[in-house]
C-alpha positions in Angstrom: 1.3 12.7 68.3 1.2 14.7 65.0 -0.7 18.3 64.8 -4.0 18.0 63.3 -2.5 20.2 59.5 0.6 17.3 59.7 -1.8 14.8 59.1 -3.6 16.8 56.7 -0.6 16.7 55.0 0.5 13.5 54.9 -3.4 12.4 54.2 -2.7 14.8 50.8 0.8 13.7 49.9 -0.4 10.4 50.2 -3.9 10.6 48.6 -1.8 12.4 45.6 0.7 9.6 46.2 -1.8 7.1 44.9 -3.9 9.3 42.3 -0.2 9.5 40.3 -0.1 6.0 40.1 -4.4 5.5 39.3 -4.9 9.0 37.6 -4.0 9.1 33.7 -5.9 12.5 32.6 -3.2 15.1 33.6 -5.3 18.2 33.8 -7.5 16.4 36.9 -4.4 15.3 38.5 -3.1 18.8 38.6 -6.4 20.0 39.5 -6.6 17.7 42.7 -2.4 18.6 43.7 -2.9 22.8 42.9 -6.4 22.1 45.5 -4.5 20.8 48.5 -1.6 22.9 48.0 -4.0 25.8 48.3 -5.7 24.9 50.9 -2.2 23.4 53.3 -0.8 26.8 52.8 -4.3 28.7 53.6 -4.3 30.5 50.0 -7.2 31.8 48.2 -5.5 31.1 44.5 -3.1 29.7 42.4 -2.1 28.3 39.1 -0.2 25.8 37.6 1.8 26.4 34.3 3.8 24.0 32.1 6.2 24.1 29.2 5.2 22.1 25.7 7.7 20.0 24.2 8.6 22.8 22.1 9.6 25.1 25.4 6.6 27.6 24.8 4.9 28.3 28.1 1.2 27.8 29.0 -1.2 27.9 32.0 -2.3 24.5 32.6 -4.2 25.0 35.6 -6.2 28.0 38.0 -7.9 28.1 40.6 -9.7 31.0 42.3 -7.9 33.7 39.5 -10.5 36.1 38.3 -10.4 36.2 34.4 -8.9 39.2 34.3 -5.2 37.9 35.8 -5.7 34.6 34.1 -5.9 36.5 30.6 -2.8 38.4 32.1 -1.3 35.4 32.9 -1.7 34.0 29.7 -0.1 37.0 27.7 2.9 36.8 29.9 3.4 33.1 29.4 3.9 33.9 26.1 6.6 35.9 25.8 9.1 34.3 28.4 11.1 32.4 26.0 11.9 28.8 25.7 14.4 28.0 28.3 15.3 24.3 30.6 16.8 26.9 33.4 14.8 27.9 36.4 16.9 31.0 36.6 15.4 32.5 33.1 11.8 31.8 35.1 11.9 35.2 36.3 9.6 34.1 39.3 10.6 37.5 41.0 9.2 39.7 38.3 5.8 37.6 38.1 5.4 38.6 41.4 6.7 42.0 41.4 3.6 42.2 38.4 0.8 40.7 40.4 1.5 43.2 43.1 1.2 45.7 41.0 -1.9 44.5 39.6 -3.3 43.8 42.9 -2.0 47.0 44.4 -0.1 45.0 47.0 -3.3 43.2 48.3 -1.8 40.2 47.4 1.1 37.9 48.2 2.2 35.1 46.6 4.9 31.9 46.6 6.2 30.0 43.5 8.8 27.6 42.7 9.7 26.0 39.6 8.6 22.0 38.6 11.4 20.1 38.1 12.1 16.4 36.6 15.4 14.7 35.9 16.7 18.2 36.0 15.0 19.8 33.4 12.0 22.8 34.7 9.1 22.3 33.3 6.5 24.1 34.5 5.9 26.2 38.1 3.6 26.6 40.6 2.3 30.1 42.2 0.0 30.1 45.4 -1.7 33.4 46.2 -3.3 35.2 48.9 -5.4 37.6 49.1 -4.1 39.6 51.5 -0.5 40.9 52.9 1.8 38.4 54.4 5.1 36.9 54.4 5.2 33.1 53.0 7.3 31.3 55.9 10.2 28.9 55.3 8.0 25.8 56.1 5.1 27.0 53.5 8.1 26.8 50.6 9.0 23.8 52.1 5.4 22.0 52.0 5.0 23.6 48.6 8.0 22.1 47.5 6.1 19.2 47.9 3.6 19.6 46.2 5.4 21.0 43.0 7.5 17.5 43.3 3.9 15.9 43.3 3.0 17.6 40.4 6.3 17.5 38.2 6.3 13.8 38.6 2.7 13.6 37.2 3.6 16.1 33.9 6.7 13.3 33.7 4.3 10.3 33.7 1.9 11.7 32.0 4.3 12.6 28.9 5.8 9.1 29.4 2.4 7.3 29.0 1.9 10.1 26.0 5.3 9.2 24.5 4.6 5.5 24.6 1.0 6.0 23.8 2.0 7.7 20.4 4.6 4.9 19.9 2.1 2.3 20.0 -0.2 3.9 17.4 2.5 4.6 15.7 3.5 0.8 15.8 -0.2 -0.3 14.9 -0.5 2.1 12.0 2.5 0.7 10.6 1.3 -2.9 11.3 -1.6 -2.4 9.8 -0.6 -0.6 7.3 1.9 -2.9 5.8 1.2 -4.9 2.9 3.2 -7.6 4.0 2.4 -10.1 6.5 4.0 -9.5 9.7 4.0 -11.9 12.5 5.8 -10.8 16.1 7.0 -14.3 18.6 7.9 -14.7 21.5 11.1 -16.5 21.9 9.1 -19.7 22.8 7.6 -18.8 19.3 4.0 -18.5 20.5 2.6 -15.6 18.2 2.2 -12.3 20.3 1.2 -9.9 17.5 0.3 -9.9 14.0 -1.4 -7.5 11.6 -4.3 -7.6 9.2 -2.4 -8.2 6.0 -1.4 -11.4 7.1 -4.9 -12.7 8.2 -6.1 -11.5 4.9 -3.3 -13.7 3.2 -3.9 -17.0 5.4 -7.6 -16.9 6.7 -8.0 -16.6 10.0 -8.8 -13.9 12.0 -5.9 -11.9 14.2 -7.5 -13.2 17.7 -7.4 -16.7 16.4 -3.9 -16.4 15.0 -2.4 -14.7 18.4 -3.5 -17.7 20.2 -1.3 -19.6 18.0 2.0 -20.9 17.8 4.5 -20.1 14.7 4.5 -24.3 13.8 1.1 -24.4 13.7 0.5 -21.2 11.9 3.8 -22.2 9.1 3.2 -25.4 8.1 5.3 -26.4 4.7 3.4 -27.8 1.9 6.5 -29.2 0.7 10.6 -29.1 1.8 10.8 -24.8 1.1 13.8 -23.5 -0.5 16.1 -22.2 2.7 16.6 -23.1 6.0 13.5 -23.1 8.8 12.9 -20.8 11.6 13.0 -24.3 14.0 16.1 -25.8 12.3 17.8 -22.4 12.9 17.4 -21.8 16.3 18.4 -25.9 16.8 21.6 -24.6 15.3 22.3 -21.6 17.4 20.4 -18.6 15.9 20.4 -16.1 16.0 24.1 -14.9 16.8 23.6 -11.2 16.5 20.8 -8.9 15.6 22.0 -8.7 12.1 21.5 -12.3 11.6 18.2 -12.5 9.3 16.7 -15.6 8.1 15.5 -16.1 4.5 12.7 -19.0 3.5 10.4 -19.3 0.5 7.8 -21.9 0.2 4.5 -23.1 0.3 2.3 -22.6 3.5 -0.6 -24.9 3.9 -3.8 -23.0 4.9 -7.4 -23.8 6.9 -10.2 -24.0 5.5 -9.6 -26.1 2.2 -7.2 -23.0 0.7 -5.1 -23.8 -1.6 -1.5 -23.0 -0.6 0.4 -20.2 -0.4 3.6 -19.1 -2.1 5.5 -16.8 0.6 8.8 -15.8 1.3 9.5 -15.4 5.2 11.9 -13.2 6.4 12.7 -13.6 10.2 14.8 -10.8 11.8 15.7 -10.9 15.5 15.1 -8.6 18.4 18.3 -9.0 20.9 17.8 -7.1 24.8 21.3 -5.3 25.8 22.6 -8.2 26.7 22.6 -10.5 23.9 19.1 -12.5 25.0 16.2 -13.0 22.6 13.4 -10.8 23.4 11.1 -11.3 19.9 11.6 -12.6 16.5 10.0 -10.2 14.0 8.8 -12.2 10.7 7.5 -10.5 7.3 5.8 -12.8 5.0 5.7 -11.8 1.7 3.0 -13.1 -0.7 5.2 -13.7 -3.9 2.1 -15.5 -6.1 2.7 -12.2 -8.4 6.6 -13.0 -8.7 6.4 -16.9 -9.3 3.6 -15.9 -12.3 6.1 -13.8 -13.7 8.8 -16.2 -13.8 6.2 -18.6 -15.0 5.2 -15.9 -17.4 8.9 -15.5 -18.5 9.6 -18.7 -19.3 6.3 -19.6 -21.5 7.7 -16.2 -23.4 11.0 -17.7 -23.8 8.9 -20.9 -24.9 6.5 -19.3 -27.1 8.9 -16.6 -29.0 11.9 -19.8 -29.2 8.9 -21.7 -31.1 7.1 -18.9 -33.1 11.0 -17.4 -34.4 12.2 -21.1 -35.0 9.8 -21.8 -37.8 9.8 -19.0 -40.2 13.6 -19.2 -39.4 13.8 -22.4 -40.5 11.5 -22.1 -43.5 13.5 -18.9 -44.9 16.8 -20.9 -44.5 15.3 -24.2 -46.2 14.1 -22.2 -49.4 17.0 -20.0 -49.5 19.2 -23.1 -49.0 17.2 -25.4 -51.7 17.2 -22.2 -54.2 21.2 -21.5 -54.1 22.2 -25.2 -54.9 24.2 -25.4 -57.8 22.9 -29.0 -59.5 19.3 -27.4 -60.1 18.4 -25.2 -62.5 14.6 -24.1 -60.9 12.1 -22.6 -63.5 10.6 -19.1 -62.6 7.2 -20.9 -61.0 9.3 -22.6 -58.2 11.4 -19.5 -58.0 8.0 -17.2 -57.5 6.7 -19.6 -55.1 9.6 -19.9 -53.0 10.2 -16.2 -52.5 6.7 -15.8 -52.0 6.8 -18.3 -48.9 10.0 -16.4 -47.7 8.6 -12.8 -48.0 5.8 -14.0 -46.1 7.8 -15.4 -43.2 10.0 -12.6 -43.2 6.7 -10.5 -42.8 5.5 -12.5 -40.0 9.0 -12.5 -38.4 8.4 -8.7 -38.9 5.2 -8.8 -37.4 6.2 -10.8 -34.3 9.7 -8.2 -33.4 6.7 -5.5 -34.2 4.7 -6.3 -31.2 7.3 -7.4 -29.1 8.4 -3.9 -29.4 5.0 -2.4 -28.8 3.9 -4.5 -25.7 7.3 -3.4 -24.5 7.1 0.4 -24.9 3.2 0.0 -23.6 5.1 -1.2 -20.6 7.6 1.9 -20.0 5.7 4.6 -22.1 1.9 4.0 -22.1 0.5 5.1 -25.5 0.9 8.1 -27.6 -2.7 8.7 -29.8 -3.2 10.7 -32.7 -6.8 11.6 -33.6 -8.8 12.6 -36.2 -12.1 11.5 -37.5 -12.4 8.1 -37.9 -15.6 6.6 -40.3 -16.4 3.2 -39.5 -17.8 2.4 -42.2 -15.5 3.2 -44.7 -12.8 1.1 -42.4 -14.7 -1.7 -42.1 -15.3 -1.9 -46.0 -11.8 -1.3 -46.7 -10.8 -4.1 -44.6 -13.0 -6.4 -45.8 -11.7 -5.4 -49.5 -8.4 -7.1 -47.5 -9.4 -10.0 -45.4 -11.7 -11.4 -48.1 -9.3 -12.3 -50.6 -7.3 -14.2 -47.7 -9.7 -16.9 -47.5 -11.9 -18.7 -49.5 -14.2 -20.5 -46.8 -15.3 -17.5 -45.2 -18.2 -14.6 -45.8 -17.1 -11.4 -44.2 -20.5 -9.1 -44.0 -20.6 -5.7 -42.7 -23.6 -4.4 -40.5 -22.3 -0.7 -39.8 -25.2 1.8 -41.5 -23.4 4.2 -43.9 -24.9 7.1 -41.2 -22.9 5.6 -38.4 -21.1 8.7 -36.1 -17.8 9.8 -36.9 -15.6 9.6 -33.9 -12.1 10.9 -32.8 -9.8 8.5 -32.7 -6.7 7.0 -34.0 -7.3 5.8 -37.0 -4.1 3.9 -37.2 -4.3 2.2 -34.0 -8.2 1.3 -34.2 -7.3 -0.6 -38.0 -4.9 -2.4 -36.1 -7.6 -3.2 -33.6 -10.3 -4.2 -36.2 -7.5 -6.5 -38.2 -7.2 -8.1 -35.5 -9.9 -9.4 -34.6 -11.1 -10.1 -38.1 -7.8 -12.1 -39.0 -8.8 -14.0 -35.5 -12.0 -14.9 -36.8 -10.3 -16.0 -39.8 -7.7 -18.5 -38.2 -9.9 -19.6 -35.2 -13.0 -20.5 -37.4 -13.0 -23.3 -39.6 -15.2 -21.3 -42.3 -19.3 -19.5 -42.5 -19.9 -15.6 -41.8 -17.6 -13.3 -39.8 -20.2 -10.3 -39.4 -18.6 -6.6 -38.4 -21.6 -5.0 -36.8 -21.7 -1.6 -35.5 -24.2 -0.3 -32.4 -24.9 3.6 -31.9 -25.5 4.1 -27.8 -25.8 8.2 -26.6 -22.1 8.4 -25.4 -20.4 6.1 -26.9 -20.0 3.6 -30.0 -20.0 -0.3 -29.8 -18.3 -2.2 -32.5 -18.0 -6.1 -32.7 -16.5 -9.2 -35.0 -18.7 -12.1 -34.7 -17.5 -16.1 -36.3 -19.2 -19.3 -36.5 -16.1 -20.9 -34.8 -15.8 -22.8 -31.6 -16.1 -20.2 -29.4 -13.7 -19.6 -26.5 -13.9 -21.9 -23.8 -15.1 -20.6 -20.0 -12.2 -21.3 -18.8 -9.9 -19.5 -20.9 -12.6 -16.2 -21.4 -10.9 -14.6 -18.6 -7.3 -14.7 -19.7 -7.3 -13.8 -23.3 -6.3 -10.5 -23.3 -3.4 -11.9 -20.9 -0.2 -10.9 -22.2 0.7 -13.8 -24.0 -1.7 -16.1 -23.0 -2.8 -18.8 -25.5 -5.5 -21.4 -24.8 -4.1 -24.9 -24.9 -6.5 -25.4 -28.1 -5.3 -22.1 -30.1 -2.0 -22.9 -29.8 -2.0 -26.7 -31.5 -4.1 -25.4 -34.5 -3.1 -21.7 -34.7 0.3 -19.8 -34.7 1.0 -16.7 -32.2 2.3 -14.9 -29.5 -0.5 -13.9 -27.5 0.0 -10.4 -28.2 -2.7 -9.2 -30.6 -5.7 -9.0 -28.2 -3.5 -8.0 -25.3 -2.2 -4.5 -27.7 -5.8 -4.8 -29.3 -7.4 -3.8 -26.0 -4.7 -1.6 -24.6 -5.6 0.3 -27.9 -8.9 0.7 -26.9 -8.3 1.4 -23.7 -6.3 4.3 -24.0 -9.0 5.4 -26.1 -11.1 5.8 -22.7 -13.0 2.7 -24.1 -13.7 -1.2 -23.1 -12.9 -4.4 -24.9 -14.5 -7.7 -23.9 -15.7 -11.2 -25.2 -19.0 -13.0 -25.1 -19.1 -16.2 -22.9 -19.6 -18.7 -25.3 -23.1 -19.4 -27.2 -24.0 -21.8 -29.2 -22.1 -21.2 -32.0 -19.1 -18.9 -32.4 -16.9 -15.8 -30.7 -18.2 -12.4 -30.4 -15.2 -9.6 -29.3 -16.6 -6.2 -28.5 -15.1 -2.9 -28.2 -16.6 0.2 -27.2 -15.4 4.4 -27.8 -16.7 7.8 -26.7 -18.5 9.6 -28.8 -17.0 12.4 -27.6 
């Protein structure tokens, strides 16, 4: 039968036993294994210290120290130098130094923590008076210090893998892709917020989901499927990714989606599937542009055919030989092909300019800028153009100078009067000018048929034409794209007027400052 202190012993070693496996705050566990390692070996005292990741030392635990040795203990700590090698420890001089402290009226025992051969910490016992530590206190204390150097191991694990984990979910979450994680039965383990956002459900209702029910084709997609994939073998090695791109059907009465699915594989050691990792990439923004692209090709092919065509007719009609054309025809002919050649100019013009907005931004150079005076001078212009319209100016002589470019805001204002020109069939085109405390309003009302709801949100669009403008009207859909860029980099706003009963009314607004 076993000694009354054996079983103590084992009760300890086993009560620590369990608390390594239940216990997940380090500091408590340490605690509890420095307490029955003081009391087995019939100490007063003791401490616990540790090395960081970074090899500086620390005390990590004390118990019965008076503040005094503590602080002392804390000084000392820092100065041993980084080190994996229990010899560098210097165990003998600590306690050669807490005799001296104590004047001999202590004794003490350590011996260094060690896991997967690497020290990393140590653990002192004390008491308080003279005596010889015995071979089977080392031993029981050896214990104890294997206790507690599995727990700092553990407890860095579960703080290594911790920091992993939100290291995973910050990237999860912040990804702007869509990223779905499946199991190799392609049930959907994990998936982040970017991809709920993008298909409507929340992440608990997707991740009790499976891939097929989640990516459902709208139509055949452009690539092969995850399913047909795997029926054919995949994935062969971890470099094998999959490409797709499609539209996924969504809940709720969505419309679908245009993504492209990426599906990378995540191979164990031995070759097996553990997780397929798949980033679904919203590429609405990339099919616009392509559809964007080819209604420029469209537009620019149409709007350079024409005055092509017309300067090659006249020029072609004026250099036969078998006609001798009097000077009338001749004016009038050159006339039409100076004024195609100036549109064709026009047209390259703000091709050019949307372009450098595009790499460059906008260079400004201000001065004083009357309004008043431009809009008059303008209208001087404009008028003569067109015989069906009343252009009528509303800006009081006294209206506030501002700083601007003049250049770029008669570009602005020519505009949208040569708009109201081509878009209204005839009546007034009124100029008026409104005088707030920071800033200035300006705006080009017609008696035309107004711009439709529909289209109201898109006309400053990069080329964007409504379906109506562009049977009746010639363009590129540039001017009130550059027009509000203009204005914009101005540190102003342009806008339009839903429509009222009769007509368009564009606004813009400056600083006064």
């Amino acid at each position: 039968m076993l000694p009354d202190i054996r079983v103590r012993q084992r009760d300890y070693l086993l009560e620590i036993s369990r608390a390594l496996t239940e216990e997940l705050d380090l500091d408590k566990l340490l605690s509890r294994i420095l307490k029955y390692a003081i009391e087995m070996l019939a100490g007063h005292a003791g401490f616990i210290a540790l090395s960081n990741p970074q090899g500086r030392w620390f005390l990590a635990v004390a118990d019965g120290l008076p503040d005094a040795i503590q602080r002392f203990l804390d000084a000392w700590l820092e100065k041993i130098p980084p080190t994996q090698d229990p010899s560098d420890l210097q165990l003998t001089e600590l306690n050669r130094l807490l005799q001296q402290i104590s004047m001999g009226n202590l004794s003490a025992v350590g011996l260094p923590l060690i896991a997967q051969r690497e020290v990393i910490g140590f653990i002192y016992i004390f008491r308080n008076y003279r005596g010889v530590f015995s071979a089977n206190d080392r031993s029981l204390l050896s214990s104890f210090a294997n206790q507690a150097a599995i727990a700092v191991r553990n407890a860095r694990l579960y703080t290594e893998v911790n920091r992993e984990k939100q290291r995973t979910d910050a990237m999860l979450d912040s990804a702007a892709d869509g990223i779905l994680i499946l199991s190799p039965d392609r049930a959907i383990e994990r998936t982040n917020a970017a991809f709920a956002r993008m298909y409507g459900l929340s992440q608990a209702e997707l991740q009790t989901m499976k891939h097929g029910d989640v990516i459902r084709w709208a139509k055949p997609p452009n690539g092969i499927t995850l399913e047909k994939a795997e029926a054919g073998g995949w994935p062969l090695s971890p470099q094998a990714h999959l490409y797709v791109e499609g539209d996924i059907e969504r809940p709720g009465g969505q419309p679908p989606l245009p993504v492209g699915i990426t599906y990378a594989p995540l191979l164990s050691m031995d070759g097996v599937l553990i997780n397929t990792i798949a980033t679904v990439r919203d590429i609405t923004r990339f099919r616009q542009a392509d559809e964007l692209k080819s209604e420029f090709v469209s537009i620019i092919s149409h709007e350079l055919k024409t005055p092509v065509a017309l300067i090659k007719g006249y020029v072609s009609t004026l250099r036969r030989d078998d006609v001798e054309w009097d000077c009338n025809v001749m004016d009038s002919s050159l006339q039409v092909i100076e004024e195609e050649a100036d549109r064709l100019t026009e047209l390259i013009e703000n091709l050019l300019e949307a372009n450098r907005l595009q790499m460059n931004g906008m260079r400004l150079e201000k001065a004083d800028v009357n309004f008043y005076n431009l809009a008059h001078r303008l209208v001087e212009r404009f008028q003569v153009q067109s015989e069906n319209h009343h252009i009528i100016i509303d800006i009081p002589q006294d209206f506030p100078i501002v700083m601007a470019d003049e250049t770029r805001i008669e570009q602005v204002l020519s505009n949208l009067i040569s708009n109201a020109i081509k878009y209204a069939p005839g009546g007034e085109i009124r100029i008026g000018g409104q005088t707030l405390p920071d800033q200035v309003v300006i705006c080009v009302r017609d008696e035309g048929p107004g711009i439709a709801t529909g289209d109201l949100p898109h006309i400053f669009d990069r080329f964007y034409r409504a379906q109506e403008a562009s049977r009746k009207t010639k363009g590129a859909g540039l001017g009130l794209y550059l027009a509000r860029a203009i204005i914009e980099a101005h540190g102003g706003r342009m806008w339009a007027d839903a429509r009222t009963e009769k007509g368009t009314r564009i606004c813009f607004s400056l600083p006064r400052d």
